[in-house]
Structures are given as C-alpha cells and as structure tokens.
BAVONU-513042 format. One record per residue: residue number from 1; x, y negated, z negated of N, C-alpha, C, O in turn. Coordinates in Angstrom, 1 decimal, padded with zeros to 4 digits. Each point is the difference from the previous one (the first is absolute). Example, Ala and Ser with C-alpha at 12.3 -4.5 7.8 and 13.67 -1.06 7.14 Angstrom:
! residues 2
{atom 1 {013.2 005.7 -007.8} {-000.9 -001.2 000.0} {000.9 -001.2 000.0} {001.0 000.0 -000.7}}
{atom 2 {-001.4 -001.1 001.4} {000.9 -001.1 000.0} {-000.8 -001.1 -000.8} {000.5 -001.1 -000.1}}
***
This chain:
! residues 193
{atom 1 {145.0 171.9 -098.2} {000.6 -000.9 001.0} {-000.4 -001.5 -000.3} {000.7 -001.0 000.0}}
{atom 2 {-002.1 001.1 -000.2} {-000.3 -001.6 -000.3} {000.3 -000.7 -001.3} {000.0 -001.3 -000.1}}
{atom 3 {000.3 002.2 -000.8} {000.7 -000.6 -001.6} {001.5 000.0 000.3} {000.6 -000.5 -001.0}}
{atom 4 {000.1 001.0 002.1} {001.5 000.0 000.3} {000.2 -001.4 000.6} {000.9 -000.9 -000.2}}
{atom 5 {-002.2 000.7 001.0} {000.0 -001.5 000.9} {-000.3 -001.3 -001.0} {000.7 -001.0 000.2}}
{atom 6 {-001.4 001.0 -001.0} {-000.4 -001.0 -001.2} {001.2 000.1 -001.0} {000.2 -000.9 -000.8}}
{atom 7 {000.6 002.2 000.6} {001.0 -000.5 -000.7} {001.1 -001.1 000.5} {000.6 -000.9 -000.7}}
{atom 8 {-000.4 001.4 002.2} {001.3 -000.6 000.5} {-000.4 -001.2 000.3} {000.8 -000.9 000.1}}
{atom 9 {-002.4 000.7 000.2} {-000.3 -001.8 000.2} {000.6 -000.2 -001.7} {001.0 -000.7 000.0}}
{atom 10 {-001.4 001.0 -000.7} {000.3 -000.4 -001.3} {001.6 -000.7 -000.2} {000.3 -001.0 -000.7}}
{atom 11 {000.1 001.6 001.1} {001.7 000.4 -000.1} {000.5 -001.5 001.2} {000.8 -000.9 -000.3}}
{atom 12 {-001.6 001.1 001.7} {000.3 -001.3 000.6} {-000.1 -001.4 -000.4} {000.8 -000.9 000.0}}
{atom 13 {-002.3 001.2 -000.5} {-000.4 -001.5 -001.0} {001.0 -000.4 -000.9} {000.4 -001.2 000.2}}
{atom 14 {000.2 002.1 -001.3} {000.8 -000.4 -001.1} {001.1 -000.3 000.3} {000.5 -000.8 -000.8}}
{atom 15 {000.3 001.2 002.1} {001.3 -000.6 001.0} {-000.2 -001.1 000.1} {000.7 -000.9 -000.4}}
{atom 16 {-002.1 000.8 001.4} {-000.3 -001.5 000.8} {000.0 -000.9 -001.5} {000.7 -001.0 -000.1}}
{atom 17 {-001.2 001.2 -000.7} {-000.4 -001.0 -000.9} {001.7 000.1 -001.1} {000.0 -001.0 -000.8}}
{atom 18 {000.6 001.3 000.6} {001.5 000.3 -000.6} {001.1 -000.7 001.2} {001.1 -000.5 -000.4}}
{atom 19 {-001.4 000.3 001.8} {000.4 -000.6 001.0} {000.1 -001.1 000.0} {001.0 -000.8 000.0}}
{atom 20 {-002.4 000.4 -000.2} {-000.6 -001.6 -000.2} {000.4 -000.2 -001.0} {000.7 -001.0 000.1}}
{atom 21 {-000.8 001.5 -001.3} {000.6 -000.9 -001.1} {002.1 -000.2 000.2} {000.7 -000.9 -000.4}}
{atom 22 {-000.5 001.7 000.9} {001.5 000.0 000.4} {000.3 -001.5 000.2} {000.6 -000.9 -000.6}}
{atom 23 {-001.7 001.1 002.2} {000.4 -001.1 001.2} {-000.1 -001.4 -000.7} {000.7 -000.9 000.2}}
{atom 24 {-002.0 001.0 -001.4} {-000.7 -001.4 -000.3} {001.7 -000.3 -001.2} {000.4 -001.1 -000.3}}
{atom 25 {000.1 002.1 -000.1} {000.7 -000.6 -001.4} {001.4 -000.1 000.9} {001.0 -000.5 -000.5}}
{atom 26 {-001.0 001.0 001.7} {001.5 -000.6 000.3} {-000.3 -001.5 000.0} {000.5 -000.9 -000.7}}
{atom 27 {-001.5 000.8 001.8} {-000.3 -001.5 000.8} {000.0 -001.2 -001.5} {000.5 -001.2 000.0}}
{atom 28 {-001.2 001.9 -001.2} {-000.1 -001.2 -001.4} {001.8 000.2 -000.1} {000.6 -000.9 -000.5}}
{atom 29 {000.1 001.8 001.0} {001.4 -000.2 -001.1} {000.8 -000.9 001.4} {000.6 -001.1 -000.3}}
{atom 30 {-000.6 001.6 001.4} {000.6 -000.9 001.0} {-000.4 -001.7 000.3} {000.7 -000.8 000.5}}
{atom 31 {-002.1 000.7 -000.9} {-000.2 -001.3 000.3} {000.1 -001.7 -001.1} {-000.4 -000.1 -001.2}}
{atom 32 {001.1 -000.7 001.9} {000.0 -001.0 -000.8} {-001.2 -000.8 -000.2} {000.0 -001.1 -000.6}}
{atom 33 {-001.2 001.6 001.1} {-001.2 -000.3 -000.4} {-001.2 000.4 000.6} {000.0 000.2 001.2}}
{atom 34 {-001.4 000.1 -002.0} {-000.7 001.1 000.0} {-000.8 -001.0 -000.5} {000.4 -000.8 -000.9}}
{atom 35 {-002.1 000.8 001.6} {-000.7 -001.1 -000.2} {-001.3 001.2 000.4} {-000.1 000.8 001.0}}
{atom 36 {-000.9 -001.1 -002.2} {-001.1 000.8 000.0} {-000.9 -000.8 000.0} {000.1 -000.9 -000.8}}
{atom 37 {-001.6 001.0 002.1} {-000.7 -000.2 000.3} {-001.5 000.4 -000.3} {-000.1 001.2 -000.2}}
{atom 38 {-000.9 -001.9 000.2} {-001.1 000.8 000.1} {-000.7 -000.4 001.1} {-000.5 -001.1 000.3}}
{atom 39 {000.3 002.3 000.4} {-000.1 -000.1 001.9} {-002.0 000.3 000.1} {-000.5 000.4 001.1}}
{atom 40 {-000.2 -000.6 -002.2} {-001.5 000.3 000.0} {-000.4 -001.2 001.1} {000.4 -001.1 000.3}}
{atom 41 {-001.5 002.1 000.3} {-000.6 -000.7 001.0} {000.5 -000.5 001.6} {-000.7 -000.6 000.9}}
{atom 42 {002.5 001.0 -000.9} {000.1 000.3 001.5} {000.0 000.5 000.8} {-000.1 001.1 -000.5}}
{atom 43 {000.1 -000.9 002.1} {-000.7 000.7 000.6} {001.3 000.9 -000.2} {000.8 000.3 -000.8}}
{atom 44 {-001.4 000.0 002.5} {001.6 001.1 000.3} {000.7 -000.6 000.6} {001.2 000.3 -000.1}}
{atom 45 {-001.7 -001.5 001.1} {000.5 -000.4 001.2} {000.7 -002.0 -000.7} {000.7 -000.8 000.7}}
{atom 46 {-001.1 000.6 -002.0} {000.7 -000.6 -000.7} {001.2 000.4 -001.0} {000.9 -000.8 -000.4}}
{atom 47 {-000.9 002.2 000.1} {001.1 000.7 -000.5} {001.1 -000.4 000.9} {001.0 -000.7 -000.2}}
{atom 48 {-001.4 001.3 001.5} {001.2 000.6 001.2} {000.6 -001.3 000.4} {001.2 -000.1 000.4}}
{atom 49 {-002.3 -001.1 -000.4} {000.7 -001.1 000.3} {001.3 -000.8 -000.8} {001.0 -000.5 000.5}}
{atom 50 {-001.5 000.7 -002.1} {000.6 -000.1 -001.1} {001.3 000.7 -000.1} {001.0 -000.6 -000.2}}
{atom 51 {-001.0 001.9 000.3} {001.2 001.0 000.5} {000.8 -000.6 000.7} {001.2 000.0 -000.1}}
{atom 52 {-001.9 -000.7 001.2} {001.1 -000.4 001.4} {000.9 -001.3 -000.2} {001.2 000.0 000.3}}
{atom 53 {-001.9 -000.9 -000.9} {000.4 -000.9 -000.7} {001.2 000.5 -001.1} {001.2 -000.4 000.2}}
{atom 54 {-001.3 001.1 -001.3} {001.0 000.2 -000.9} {001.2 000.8 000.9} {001.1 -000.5 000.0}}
{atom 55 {-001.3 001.6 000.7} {001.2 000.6 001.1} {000.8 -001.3 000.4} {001.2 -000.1 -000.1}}
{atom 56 {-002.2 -001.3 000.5} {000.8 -000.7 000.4} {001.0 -000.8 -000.9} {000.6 -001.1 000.4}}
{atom 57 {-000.6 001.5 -001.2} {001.0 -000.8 -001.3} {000.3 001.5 -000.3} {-001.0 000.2 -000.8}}
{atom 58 {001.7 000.9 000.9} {000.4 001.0 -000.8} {-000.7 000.4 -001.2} {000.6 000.2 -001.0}}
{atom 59 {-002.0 000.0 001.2} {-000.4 000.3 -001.4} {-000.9 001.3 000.3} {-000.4 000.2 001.1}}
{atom 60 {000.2 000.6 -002.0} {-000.7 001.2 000.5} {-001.6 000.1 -000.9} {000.2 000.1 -001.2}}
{atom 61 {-001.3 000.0 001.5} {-001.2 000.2 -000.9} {-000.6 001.6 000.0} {-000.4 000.7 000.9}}
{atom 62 {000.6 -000.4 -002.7} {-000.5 001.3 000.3} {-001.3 000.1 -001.1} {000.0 -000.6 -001.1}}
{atom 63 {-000.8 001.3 001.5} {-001.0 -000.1 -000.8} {000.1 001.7 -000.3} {000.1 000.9 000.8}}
{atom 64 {-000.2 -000.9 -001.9} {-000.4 001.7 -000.9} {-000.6 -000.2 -001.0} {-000.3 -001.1 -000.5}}
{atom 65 {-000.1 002.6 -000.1} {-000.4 -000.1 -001.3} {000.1 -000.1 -000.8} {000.9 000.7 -000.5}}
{atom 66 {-001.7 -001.6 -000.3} {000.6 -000.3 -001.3} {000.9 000.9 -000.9} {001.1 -000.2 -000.6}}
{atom 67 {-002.2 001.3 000.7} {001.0 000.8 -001.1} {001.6 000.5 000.5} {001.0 -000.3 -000.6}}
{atom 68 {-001.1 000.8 001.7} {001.6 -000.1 001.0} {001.0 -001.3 -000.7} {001.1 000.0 -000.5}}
{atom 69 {-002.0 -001.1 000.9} {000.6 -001.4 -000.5} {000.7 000.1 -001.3} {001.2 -000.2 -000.4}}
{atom 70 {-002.2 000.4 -000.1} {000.6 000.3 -001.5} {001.0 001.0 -000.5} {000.6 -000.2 -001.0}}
{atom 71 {-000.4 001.1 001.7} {000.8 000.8 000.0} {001.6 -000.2 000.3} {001.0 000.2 -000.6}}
{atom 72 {-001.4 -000.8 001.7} {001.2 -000.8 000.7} {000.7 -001.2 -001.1} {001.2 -000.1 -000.2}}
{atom 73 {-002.3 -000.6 -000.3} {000.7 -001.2 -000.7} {000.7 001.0 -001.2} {001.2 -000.1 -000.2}}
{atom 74 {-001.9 000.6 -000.4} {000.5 000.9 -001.1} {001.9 000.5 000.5} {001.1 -000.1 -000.6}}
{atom 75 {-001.4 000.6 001.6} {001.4 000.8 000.7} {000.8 -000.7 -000.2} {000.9 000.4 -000.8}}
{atom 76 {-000.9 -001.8 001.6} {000.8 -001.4 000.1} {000.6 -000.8 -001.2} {001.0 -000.6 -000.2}}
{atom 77 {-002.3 000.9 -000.7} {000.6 -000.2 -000.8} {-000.5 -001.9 -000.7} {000.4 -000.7 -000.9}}
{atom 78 {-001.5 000.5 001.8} {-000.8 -000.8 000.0} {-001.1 000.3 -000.8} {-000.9 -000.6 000.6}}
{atom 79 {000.3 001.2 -001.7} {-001.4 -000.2 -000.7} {-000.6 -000.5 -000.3} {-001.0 000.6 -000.3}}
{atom 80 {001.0 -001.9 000.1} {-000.7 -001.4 000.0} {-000.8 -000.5 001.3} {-000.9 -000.8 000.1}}
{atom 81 {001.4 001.4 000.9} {-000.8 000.2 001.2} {-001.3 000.8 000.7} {-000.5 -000.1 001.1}}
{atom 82 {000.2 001.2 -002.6} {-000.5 001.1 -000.2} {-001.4 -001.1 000.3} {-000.7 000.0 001.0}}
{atom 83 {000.6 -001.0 -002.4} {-001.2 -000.5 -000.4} {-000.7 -001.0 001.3} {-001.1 -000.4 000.1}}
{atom 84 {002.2 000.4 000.9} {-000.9 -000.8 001.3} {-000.4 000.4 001.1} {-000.7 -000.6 000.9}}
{atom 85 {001.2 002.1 -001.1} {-000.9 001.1 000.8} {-001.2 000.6 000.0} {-000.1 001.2 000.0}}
{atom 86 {-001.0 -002.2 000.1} {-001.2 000.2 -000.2} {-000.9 -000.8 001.2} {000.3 -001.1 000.5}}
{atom 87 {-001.6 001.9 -000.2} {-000.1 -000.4 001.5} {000.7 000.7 001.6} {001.0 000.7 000.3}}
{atom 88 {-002.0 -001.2 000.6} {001.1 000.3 000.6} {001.5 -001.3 000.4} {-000.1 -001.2 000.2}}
{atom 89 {000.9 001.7 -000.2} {001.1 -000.7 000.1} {001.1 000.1 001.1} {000.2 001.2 000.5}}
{atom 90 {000.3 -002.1 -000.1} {000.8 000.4 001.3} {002.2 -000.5 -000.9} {000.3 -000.8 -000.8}}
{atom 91 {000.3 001.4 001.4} {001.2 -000.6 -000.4} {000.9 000.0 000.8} {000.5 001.0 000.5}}
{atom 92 {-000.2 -002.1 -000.2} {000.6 -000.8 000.5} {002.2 000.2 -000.3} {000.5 -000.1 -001.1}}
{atom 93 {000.2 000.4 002.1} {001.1 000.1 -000.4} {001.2 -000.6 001.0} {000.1 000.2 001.2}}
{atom 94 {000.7 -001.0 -002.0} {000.9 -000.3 000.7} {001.4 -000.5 -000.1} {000.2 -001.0 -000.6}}
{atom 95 {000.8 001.8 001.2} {001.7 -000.1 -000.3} {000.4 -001.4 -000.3} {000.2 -000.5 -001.1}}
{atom 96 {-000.2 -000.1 002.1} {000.9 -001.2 000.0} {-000.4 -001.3 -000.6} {000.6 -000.6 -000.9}}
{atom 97 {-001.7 000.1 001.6} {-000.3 -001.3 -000.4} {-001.2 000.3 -000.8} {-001.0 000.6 000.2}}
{atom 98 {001.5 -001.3 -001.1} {-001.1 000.3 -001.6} {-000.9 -000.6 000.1} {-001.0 000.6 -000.2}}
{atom 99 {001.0 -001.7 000.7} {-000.9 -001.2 000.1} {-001.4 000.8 001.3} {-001.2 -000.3 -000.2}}
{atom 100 {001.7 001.0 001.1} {-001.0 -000.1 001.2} {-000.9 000.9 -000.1} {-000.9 -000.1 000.7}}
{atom 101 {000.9 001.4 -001.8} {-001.8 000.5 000.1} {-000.8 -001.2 -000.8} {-001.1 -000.3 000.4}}
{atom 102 {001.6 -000.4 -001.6} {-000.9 -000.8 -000.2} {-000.6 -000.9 001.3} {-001.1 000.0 000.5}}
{atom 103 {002.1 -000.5 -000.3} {-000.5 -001.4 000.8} {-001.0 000.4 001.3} {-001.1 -000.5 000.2}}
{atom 104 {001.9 001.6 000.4} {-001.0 000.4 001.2} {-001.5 000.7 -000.5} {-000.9 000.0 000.8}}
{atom 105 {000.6 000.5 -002.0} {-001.4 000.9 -000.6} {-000.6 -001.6 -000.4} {-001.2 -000.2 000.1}}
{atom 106 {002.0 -000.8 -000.4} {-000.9 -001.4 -000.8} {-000.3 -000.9 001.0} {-000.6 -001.0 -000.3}}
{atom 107 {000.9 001.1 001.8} {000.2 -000.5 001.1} {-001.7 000.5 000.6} {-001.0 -000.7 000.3}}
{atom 108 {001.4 002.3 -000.3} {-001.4 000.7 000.5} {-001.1 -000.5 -001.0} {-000.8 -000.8 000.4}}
{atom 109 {000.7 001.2 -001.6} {-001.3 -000.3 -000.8} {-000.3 -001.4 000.0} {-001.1 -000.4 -000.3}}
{atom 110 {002.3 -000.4 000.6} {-000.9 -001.6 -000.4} {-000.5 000.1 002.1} {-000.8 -000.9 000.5}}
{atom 111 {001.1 001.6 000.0} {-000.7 000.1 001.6} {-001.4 000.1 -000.1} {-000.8 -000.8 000.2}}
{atom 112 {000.6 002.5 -000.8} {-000.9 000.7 000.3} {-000.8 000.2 -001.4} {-001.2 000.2 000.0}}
{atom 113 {002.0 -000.5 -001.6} {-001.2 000.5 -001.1} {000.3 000.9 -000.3} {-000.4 000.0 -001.1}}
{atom 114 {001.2 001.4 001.3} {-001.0 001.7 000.0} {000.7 000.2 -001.0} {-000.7 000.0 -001.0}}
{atom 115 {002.1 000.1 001.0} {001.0 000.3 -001.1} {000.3 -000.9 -001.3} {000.2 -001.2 000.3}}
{atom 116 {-000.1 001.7 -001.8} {000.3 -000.3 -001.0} {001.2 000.8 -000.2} {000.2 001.2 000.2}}
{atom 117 {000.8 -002.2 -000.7} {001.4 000.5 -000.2} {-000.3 000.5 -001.9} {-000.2 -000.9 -000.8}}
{atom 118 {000.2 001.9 000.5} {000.3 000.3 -001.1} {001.3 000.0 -001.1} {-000.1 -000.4 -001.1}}
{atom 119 {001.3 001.0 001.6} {001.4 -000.5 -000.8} {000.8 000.9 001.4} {-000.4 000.7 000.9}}
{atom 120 {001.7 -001.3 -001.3} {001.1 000.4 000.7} {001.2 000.9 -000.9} {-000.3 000.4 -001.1}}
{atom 121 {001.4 -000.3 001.7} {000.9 000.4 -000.5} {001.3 -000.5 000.5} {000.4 000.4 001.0}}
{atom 122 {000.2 -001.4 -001.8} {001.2 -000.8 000.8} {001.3 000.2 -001.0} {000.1 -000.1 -001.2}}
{atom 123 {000.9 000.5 002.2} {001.3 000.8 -000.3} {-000.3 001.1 -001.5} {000.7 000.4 -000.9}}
{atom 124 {-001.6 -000.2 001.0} {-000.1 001.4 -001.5} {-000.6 -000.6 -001.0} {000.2 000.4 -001.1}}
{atom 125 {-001.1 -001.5 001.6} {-000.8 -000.7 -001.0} {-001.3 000.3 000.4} {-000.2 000.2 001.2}}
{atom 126 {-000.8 000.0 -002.0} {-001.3 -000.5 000.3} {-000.8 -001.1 -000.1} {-000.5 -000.1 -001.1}}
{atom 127 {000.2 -000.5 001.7} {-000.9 -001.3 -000.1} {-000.9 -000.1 000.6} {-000.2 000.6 001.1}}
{atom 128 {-000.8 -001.5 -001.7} {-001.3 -000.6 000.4} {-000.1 -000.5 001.1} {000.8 -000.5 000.8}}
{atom 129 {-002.3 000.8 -000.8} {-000.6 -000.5 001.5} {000.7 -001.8 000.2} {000.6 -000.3 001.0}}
{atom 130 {-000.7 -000.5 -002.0} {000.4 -001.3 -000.2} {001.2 -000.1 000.4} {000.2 -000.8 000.9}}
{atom 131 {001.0 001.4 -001.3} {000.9 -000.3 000.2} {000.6 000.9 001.5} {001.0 -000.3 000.7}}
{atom 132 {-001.7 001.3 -000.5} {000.1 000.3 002.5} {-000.4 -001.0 000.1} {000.8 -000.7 000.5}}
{atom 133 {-002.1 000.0 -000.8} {-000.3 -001.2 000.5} {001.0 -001.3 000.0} {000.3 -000.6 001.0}}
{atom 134 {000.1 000.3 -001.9} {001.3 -000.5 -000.1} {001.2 000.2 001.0} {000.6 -001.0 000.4}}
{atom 135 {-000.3 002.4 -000.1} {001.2 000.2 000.5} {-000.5 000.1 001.3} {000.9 -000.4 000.7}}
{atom 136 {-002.0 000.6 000.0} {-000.8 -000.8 000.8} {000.6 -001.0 000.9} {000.0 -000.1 001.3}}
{atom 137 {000.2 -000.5 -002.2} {000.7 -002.0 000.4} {000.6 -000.1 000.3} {000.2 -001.0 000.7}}
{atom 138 {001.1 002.1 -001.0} {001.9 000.1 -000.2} {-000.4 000.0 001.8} {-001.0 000.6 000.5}}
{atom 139 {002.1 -001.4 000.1} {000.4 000.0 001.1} {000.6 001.3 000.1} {000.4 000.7 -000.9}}
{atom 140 {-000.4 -000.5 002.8} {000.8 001.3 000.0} {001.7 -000.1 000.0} {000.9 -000.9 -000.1}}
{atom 141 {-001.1 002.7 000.2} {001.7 -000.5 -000.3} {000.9 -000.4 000.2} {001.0 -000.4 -000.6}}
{atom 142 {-001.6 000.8 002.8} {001.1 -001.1 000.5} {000.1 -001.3 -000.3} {001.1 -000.6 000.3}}
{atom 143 {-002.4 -000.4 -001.0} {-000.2 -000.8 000.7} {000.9 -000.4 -001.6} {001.0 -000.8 000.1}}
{atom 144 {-001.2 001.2 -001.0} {000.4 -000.1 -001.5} {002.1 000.1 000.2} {000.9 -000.8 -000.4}}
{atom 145 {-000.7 002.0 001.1} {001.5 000.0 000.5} {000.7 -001.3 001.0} {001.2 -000.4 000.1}}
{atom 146 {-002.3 -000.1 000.6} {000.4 -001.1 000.9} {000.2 -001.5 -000.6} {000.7 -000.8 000.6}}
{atom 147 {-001.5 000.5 -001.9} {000.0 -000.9 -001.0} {001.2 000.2 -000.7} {000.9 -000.9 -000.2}}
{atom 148 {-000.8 002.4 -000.2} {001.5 -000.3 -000.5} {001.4 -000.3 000.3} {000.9 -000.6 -000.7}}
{atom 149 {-000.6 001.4 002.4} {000.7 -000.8 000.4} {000.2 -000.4 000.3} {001.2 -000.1 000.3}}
{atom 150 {-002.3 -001.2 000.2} {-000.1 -001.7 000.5} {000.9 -000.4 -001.7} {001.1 -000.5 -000.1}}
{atom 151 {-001.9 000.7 -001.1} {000.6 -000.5 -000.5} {001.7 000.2 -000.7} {000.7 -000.9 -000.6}}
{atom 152 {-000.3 002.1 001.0} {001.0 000.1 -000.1} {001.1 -000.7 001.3} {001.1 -000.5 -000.5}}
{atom 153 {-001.3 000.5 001.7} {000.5 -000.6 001.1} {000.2 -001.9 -000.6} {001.1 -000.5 -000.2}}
{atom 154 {-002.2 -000.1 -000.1} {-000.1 -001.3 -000.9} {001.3 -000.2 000.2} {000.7 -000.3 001.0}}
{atom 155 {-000.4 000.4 -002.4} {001.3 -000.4 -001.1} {001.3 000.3 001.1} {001.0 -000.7 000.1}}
{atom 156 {-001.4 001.6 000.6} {001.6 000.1 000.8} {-000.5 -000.5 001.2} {001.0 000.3 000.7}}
{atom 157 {-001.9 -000.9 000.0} {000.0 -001.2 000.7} {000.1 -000.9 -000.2} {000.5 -000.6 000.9}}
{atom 158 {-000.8 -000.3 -002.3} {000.2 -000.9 -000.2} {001.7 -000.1 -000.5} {000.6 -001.1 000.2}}
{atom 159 {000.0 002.2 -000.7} {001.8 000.2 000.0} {000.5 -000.5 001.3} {000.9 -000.8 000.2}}
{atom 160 {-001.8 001.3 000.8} {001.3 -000.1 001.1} {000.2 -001.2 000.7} {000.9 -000.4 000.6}}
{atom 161 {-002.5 -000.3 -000.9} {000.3 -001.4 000.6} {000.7 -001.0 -001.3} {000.7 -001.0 000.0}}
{atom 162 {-001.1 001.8 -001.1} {000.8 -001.1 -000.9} {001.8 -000.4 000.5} {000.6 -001.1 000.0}}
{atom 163 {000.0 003.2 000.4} {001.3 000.0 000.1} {000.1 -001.1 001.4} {000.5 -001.1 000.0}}
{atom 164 {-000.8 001.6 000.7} {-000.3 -000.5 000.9} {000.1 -002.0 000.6} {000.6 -000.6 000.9}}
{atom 165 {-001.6 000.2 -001.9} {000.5 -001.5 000.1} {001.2 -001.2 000.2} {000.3 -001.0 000.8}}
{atom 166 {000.4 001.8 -002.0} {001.7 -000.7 000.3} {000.5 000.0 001.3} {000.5 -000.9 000.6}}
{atom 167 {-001.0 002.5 -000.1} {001.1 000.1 001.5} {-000.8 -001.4 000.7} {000.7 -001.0 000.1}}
{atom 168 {-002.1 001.2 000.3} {-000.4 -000.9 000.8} {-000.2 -001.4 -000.4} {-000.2 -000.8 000.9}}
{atom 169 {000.3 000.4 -002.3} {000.4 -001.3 -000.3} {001.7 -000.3 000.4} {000.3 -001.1 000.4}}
{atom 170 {000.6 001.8 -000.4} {001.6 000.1 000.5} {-000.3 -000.1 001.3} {000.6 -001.0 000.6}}
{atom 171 {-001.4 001.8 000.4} {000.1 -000.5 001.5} {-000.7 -001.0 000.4} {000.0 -000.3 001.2}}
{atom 172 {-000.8 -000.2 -002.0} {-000.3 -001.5 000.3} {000.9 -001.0 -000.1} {000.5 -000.8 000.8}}
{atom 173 {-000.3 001.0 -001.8} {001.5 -000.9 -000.5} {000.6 -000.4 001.0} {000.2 -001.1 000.4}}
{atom 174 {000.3 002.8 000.2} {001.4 000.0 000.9} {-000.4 -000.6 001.4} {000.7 -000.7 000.7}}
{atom 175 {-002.2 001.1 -000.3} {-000.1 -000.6 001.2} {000.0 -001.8 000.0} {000.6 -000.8 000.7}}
{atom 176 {-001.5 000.6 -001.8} {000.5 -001.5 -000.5} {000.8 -001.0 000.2} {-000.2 -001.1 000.5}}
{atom 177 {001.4 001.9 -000.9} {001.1 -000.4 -000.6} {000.8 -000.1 001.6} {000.7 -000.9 000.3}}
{atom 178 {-001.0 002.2 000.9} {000.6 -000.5 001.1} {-000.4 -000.5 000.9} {000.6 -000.3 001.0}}
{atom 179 {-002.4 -000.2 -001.4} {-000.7 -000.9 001.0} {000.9 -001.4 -000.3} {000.6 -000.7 000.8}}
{atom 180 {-000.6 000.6 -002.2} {000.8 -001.4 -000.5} {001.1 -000.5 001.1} {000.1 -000.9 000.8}}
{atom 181 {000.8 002.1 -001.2} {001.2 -000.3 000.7} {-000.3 -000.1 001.3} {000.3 -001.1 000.5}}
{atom 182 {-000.7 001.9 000.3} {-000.4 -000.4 001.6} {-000.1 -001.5 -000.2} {000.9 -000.8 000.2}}
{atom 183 {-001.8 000.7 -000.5} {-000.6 -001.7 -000.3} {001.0 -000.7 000.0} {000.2 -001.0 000.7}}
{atom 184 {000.6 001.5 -001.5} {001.2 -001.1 -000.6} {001.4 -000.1 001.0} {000.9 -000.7 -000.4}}
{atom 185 {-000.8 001.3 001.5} {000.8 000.8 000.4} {000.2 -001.0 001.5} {-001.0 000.0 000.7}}
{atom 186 {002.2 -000.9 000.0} {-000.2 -000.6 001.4} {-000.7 000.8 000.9} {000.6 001.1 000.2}}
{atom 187 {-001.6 -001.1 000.4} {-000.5 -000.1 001.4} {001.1 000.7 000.8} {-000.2 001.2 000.3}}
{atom 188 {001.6 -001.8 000.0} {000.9 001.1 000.8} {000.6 000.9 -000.6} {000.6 000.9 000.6}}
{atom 189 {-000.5 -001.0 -002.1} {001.0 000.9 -000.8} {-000.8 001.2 -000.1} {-001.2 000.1 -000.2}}
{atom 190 {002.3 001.1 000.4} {-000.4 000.8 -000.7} {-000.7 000.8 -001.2} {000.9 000.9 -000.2}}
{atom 191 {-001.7 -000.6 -000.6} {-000.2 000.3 -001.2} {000.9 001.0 -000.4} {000.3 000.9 000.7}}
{atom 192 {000.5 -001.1 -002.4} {000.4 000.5 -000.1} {-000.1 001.5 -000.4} {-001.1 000.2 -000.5}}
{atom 193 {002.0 001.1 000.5} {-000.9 001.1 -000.3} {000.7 -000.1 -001.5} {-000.4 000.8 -000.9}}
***
C-alpha cells in the first residue's frame, strides 16, 4: 500500500511539473514580452506588493524552476534563454504593451534596490538586461498611440484651415464691400439689393 502511494505521488509530481512547463511555454509563446529578474533578497510581503503593481499594468510574475524554465524555453522554442536561467529568477509576462513589464520592474528597483533585471524576451527576441533597461524608457502604448495621432490629426488641421481661408477671406470681402456701399448709399434711399 505504501509503495502504491509513493508511486502515484510520483506520477502527480511528473503531471504537476509537465503542467508547469506547459503553462510556462504557452505564456513565452503568447507573450510580446517576457522580462527575467533576479528577485534575491525579497521578502514576501515585497513580492505581493510587486505582483500588485504589475496586475496593475496587465502583466503577470511567475517564479519557477529553473529547470521547468528551461524546459519551457526549450518547448518555445527560445534556447538562448536557457543560459539566464540561473539563480533564482522570477518572469515576468506580458500581451500587449511591450514596453510595461520593463518600465514598471525598473520603476520598483530604482524604488526599493531588490531586483536585478537579467534579460528579456521581446517579440521572439532575446535580449539583455541593457537593452529591458532601455525599453524601460519607451513610453506606454497608449501614451506612444496618442503621439501618433496628434501627429497624424496635424497635417489635416492645418489642411482645413488652409482650405478654409479663401472662404473667410471672401466673407470679409463681402461684408466690406456692403459696409462700403451702406456708406455710400443716401440717408433716405433705399440700399440696393
């Protein structure tokens, strides 16, 4: 009975851990960026803070094992990611805005110190800690989308008053032109239409 029980813990382990590498190599193949940390020396109650913070920008932090890790990157299709799995390490993932696990993880450590960004993974690239730090900088996306159509709006603002001009230089004209005549026009007469 008790070698039936230690087998099937066995059998759960190799699920759970076949699970995790699942979950970890979808999250590397879905995400437009994946930023790996080294989380030595925080508490717990600075993790959870750190967590709450990235939720609040859509980003998710999972910390596993390395070797899982490695496994996962292998899956994905990422193996150059193999070599920065060392330590413990936390990874960072997120869909949409590429720019925001950097910014918000480089936001916390220049706060608090705890974390070293080791490398990232941006659109199916791998890169250096230097260059998350870099992407770091990149404004967000709305704020990067709102820049571009300020600048796009521009040129077709500046169109419509250009079109625009003639008419209201013509109704100056015109009003002008029948102030004149009032002016010009007898005191009892009529103006003409």
């Amino acid at each position: 009975m008790a070698t039936a029980l230690k087998k099937q813990e066995k059998i759960d382990k190799k699920a759970e851990k076949a699970a995790t590498v699942a979950d970890i190599t979808a999250r590397l193949k879905a995400s437009s960026t994946a930023v790996l940390a080294d989380y030595r020396g925080m508490t717990v109650g600075q993790m959870r803070e750190l967590r709450s913070k990235l939720r609040g920008g859509g980003i998710e932090m999972v910390v596993v094992k390395n070797t899982l890790a490695r496994r996962a990157a292998r899956a994905a299709g990422y193996e150059p990611l193999s070599a920065e799995l060392v330590g413990p390490v936390a990874m960072l993932f997120a869909v949409d805005d590429v720019s925001a696990p950097a910014r918000i993880l480089n936001e916390y450590i220049r706060a608090n110190r705890k974390m070293v960004i080791k490398a990232g993974l941006l659109e199916g690239q791998v890169i250096k800690a230097d260059a998350v730090t870099e992407l770091a900088d990149l404004p967000s996306r709305e704020v990067l989308l709102s820049r571009l159509l300020g600048a796009m709006q521009a040129p077709l603002g500046n169109l419509a008053s250009v079109l625009q001009a003639p008419v209201v230089k013509l109704a100056r004209t015109l009003d002008a032109l029948r102030s004149q005549k009032e002016s010009q026009s007898p005191a009892g007469a009529p103006a003409a239409s």
